[in-house]
C-alpha atoms as a printed R data frame, in Angstrom:
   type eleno elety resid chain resno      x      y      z
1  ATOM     1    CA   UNK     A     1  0.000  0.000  0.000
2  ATOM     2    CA   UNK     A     2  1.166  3.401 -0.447
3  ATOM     3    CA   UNK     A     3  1.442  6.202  1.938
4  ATOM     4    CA   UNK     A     4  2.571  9.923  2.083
5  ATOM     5    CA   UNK     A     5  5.797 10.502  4.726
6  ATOM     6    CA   UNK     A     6  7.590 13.646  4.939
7  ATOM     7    CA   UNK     A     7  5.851 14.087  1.544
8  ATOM     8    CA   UNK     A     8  7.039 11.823 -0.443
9  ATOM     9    CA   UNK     A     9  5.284  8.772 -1.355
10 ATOM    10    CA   UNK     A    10  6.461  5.062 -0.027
11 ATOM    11    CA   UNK     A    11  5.072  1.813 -0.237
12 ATOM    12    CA   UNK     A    12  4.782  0.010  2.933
13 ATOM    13    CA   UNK     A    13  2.951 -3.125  3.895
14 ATOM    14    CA   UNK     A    14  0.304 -3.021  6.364
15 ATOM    15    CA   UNK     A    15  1.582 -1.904 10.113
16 ATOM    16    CA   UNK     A    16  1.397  0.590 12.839
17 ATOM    17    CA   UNK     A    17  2.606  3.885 13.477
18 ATOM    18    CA   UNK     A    18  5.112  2.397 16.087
19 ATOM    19    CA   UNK     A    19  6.065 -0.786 13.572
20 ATOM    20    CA   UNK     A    20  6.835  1.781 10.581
21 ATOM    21    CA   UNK     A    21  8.838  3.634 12.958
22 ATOM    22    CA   UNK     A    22 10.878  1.230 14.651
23 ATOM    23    CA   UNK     A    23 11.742 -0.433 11.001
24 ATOM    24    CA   UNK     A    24 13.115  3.568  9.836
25 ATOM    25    CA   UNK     A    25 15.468  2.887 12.543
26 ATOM    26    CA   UNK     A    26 13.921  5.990 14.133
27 ATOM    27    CA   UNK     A    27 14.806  7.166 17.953
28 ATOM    28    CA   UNK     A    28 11.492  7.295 19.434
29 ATOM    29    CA   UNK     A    29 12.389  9.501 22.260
30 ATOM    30    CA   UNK     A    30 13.252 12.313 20.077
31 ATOM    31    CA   UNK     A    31 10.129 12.008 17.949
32 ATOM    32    CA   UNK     A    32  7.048 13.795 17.288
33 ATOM    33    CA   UNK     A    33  4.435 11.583 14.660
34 ATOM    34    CA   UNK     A    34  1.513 13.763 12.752
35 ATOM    35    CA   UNK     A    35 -0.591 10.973 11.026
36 ATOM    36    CA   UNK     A    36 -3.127 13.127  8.691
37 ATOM    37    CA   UNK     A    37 -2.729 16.510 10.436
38 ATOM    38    CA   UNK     A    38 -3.251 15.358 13.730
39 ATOM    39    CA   UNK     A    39 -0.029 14.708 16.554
40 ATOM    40    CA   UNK     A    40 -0.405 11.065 17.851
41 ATOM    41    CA   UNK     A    41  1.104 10.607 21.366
42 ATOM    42    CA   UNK     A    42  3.541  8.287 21.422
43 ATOM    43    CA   UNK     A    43  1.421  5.723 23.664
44 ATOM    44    CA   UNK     A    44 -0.430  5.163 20.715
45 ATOM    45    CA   UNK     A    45  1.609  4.803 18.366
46 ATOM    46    CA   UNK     A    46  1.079  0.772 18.476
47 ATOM    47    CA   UNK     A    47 -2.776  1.737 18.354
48 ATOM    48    CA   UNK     A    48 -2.636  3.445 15.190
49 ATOM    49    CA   UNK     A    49 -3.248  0.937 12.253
50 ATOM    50    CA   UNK     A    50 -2.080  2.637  8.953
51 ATOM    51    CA   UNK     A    51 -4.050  2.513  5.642
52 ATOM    52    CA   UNK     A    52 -3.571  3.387  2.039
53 ATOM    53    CA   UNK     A    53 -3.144  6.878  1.332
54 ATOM    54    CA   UNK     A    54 -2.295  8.149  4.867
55 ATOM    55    CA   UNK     A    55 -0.254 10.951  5.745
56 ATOM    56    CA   UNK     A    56  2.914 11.076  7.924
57 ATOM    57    CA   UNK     A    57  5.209 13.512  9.169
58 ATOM    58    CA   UNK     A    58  8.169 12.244 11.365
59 ATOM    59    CA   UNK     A    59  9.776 15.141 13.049
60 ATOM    60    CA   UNK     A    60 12.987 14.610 15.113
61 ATOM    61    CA   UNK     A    61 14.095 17.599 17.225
62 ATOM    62    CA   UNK     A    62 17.822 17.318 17.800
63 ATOM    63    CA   UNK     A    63 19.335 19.328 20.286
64 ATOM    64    CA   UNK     A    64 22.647 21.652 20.221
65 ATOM    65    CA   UNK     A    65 24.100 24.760 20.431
């Protein structure tokens, strides 16, 4: 199926929010998930069953100075 993250189209197969981002390999403590327009907390993240055509952003605020 085919989804929107960051804005570019990918091809996925079925999972959650917290399966997609655990196979990108992505820090989840650093992470802030908007699944179409809306922020989902991280404690649902395994709740969140994505379909075709969804919309993700995956924001990861790194810190410096």
């Amino acid at each position: 199926m085919n989804i929107l993250v960051n804005g570019k189209t990918e091809t996925i197969t079925p999972c959650t929010v917290a399966e997609l981002v655990a196979a990108k390999g992505i820090p989840a403590e650093s992470l802030v998930v908007e699944y179409n327009r809306e922020i989902v907390k991280q404690a649902q993240w395994s709740e969140v069953r994505l379909k075709e055509d969804d919309q993700l952003e995956l924001l990861s605020f790194v810190g410096g100075g």
